[in-house]
N, C-alpha and C positions, 0 to 999 in steps of 0.2 A: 370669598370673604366669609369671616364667624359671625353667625347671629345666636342671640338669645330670645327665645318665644316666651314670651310673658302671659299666662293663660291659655290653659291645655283644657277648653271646653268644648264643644260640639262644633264650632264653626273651627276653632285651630285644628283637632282630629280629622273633621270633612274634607276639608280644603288648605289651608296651612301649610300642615306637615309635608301634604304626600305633592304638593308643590314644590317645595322645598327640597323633598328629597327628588324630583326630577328633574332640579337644575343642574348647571354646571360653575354656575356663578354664586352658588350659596355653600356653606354648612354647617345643620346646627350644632353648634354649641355645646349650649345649655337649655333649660328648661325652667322655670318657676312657675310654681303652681300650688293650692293648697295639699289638692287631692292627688290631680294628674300626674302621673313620669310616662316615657320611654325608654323601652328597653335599651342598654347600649349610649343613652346621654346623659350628663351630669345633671340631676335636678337639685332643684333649693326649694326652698322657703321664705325664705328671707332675701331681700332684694340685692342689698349692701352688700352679701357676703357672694352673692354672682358675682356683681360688678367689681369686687375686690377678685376673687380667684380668678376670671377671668379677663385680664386686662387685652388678651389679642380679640377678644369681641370686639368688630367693629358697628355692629348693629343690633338696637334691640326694636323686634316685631311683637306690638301688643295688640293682645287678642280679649283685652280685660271688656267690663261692662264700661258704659262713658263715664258714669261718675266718679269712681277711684282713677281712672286712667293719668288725669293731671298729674296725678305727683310721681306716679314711678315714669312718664315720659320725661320729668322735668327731673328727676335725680339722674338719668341715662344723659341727659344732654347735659348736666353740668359734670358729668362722668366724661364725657370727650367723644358717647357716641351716638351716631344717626339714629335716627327713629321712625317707625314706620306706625302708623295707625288707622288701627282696623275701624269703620265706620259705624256710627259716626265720629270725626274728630277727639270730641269732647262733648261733656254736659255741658258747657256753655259757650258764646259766643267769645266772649271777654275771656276765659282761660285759651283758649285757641290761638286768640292773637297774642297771650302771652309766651307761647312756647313758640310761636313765630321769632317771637323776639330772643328768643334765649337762643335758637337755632341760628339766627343773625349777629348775634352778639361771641354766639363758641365756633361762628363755620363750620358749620354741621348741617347735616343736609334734615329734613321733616317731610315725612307726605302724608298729607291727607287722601288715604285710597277711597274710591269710591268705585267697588268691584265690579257692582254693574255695566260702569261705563267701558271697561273690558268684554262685554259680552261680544259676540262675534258680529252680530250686523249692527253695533251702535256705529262705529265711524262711517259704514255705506250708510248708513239713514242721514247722520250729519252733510256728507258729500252732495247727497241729493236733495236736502232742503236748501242746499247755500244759496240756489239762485232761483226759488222759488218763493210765490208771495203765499205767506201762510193765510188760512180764512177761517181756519178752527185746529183747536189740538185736543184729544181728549183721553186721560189715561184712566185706565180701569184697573185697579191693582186689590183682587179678592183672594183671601186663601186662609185657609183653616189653621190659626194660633196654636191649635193644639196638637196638629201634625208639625208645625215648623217651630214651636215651642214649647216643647212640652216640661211644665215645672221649672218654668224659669220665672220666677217669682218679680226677681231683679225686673223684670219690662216692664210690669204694670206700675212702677213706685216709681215719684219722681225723679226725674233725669233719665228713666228708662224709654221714654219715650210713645211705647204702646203699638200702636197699629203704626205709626210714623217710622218705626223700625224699617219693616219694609218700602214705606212709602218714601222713606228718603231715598232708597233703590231709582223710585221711580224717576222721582226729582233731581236726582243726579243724571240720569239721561236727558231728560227732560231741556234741563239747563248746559248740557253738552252738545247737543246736536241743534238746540234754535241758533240761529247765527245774531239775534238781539237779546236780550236778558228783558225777563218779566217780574212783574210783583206780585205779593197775595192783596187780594181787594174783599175780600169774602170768604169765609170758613166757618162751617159747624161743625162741632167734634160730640161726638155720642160715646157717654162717659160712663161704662157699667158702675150702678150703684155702691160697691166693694170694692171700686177700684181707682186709683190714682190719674190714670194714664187712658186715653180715648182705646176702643176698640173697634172705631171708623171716622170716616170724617169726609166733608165733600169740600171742595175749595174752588175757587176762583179766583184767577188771577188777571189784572191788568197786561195788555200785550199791546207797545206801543206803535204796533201799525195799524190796530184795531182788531184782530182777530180773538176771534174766543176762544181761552184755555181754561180748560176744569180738569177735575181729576175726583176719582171718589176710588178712596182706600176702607178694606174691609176684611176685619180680620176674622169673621163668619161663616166665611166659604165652605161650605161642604161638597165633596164631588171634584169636579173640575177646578182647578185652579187657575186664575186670570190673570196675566201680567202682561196686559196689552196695553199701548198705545200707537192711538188714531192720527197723523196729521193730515188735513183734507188741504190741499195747495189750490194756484191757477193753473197747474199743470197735473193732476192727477193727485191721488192718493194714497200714501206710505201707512203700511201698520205695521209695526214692529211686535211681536208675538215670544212667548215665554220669554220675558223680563229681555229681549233684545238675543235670543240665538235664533229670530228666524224674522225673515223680511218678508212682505209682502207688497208692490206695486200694481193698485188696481184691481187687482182680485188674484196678482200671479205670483206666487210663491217663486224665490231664488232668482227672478230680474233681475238683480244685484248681486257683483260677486266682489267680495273681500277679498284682497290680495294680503291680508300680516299672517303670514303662517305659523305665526306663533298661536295654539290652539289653549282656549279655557282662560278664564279670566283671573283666578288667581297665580297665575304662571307670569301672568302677562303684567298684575302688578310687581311680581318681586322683578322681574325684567325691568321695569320702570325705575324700581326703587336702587337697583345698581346701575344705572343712568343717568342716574340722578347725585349720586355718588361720587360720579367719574366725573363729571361738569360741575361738583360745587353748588347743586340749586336742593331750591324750597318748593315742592308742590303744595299749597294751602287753600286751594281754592273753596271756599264755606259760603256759596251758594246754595248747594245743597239743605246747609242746613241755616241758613237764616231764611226759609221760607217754612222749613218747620217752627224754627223759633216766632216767625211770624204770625204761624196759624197756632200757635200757643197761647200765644199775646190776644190778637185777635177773634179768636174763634167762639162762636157762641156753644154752651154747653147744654147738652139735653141731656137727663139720667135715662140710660137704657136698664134692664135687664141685668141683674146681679153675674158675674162671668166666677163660674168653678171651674179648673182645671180638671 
């Protein structure tokens, strides 16, 4: 099938493309972008004038910041095609379930990816909590804003979201692999004085068999970088390490063996997303991000420390 990549920035050059180019189930296209081309594919500018010259696209994969992303998903689906979106969603709740509706109303298929939870031991971690009683879960997700974002102005400004960029990574495991769904009950977010958007934040969530879940996100980290999470069971304890490529049970690394040989997580979304395709469905699942939205709503603010790039 023809897709069109809608934002040729750091995360569609990283991962995107060279996904893309290693399937058998994709090809792109087209391209639109302000700055961006590829060698060898038709780029635009203008959105209307893809979606006119190329009418055999049958999917367009955006790769935009959340805020603008509403409206060029919502011209593609009333264009007649599938849409794939890069995380998170959208800047809000309420546009999300509108392009649910638009996807229900033109049958056409919507995903909401959430790349993380492609990482390779997210479903062994899922399989091995299903029949365990959880008694604590605690994720740690630190790492340096200006190695993993450098000059991207857009995160710090509303609907960019901030340090929750990454942590909705986290939250997207988090809420995939518990076998019950939790709430935010507590959150403060540390707001550099220049800036829109948190550049940490500690949360706590209700967890209805009683267990304690928290999580502290930090966009600080200097040195090593941290994307763990902790869950301590009645049967032992699972840590899931670099953001979910490596398992640990008890202190033993690789106890758990993954059986999807489909290798790398953005491979395994576009595999999804022509799956999804072929059956007619809507992946929208915006738990991920109604616990950000939550800790938006909720969170208590403290002025940190001015943040320069």
């Amino acid at each position: 099938m023809k897709l069109a990549l809608v934002g040729i920035g750091k995360i569609a050059v990283d991962q995107h493309i060279p996904s893309i180019a290693a399937s058998d189930q994709w090809e792109l296209a087209a391209t639109l972008s302000r700055h961006g081309t590829l060698d060898g594919i038709d780029s635009y500018t203008d959105f209307d004038t893809l979606l006119n010259t190329h009418p055999d696209i049958a999917m367009v994969s955006l790769c935009l910041p959340p805020v603008p992303r509403f409206e060029y998903a919502a011209k593609a689906l009333k264009a007649g095609r599938h849409v794939m979106l890069e995380k998170p969603p959208g800047a809000t709740l309420a546009e999300c379930h509108a392009l649910t509706k638009l996807a229900q109303d033109n049958g056409l298929s919507l995903y909401a990816t959430w790349h993380s939870r492609e990482a390779d031991k997210v479903a062994v971690a899922k399989a091995w909590l299903a029949d365990k009683t959880l008694l604590s879960l605690k994720v740690t997700w630190k790492e340096d804003v200006r190695r993993w974002h450098p000059n991207q102005d857009w995160i710090w400004e509303p609907g960019g979201m901030g340090v929750f960029d990454p942590g909705i990574n986290a939250l997207s495991i988090v809420t995939e692999i518990l076998p019950v769904d939790i709430h935010l009950r507590d959150a403060t977010l540390m707001v550099p004085e220049n800036r829109q958007t948190p550049i940490a934040a500690n949360l706590a969530f209700y967890h209805p068999r009683g267990a304690e879940v928290s999580a502290t996100f930090d966009w600080r980290q200097v040195g090593d970088q941290i994307w763990t999470i902790e869950a301590v069971t009645d049967q032992g304890t699972l840590t899931l390490l670099d953001g979910g490529a490596r398992i640990m049970v008890d202190g033993r690394e690789d106890a758990l063996v993954d059986n999807n040989p489909l290798s790398g997580e953005y491979p395994r979304l576009y595999a999804n997303m022509a799956a999804l395709i072929a059956c007619g469905g809507i992946d929208m699942d915006l738990r991920p991000m109604v616990h950000v939205s939550d800790a938006l709503a909720l969170g208590r603010r403290v002025a940190v420390d001015p943040f320069h790039d």
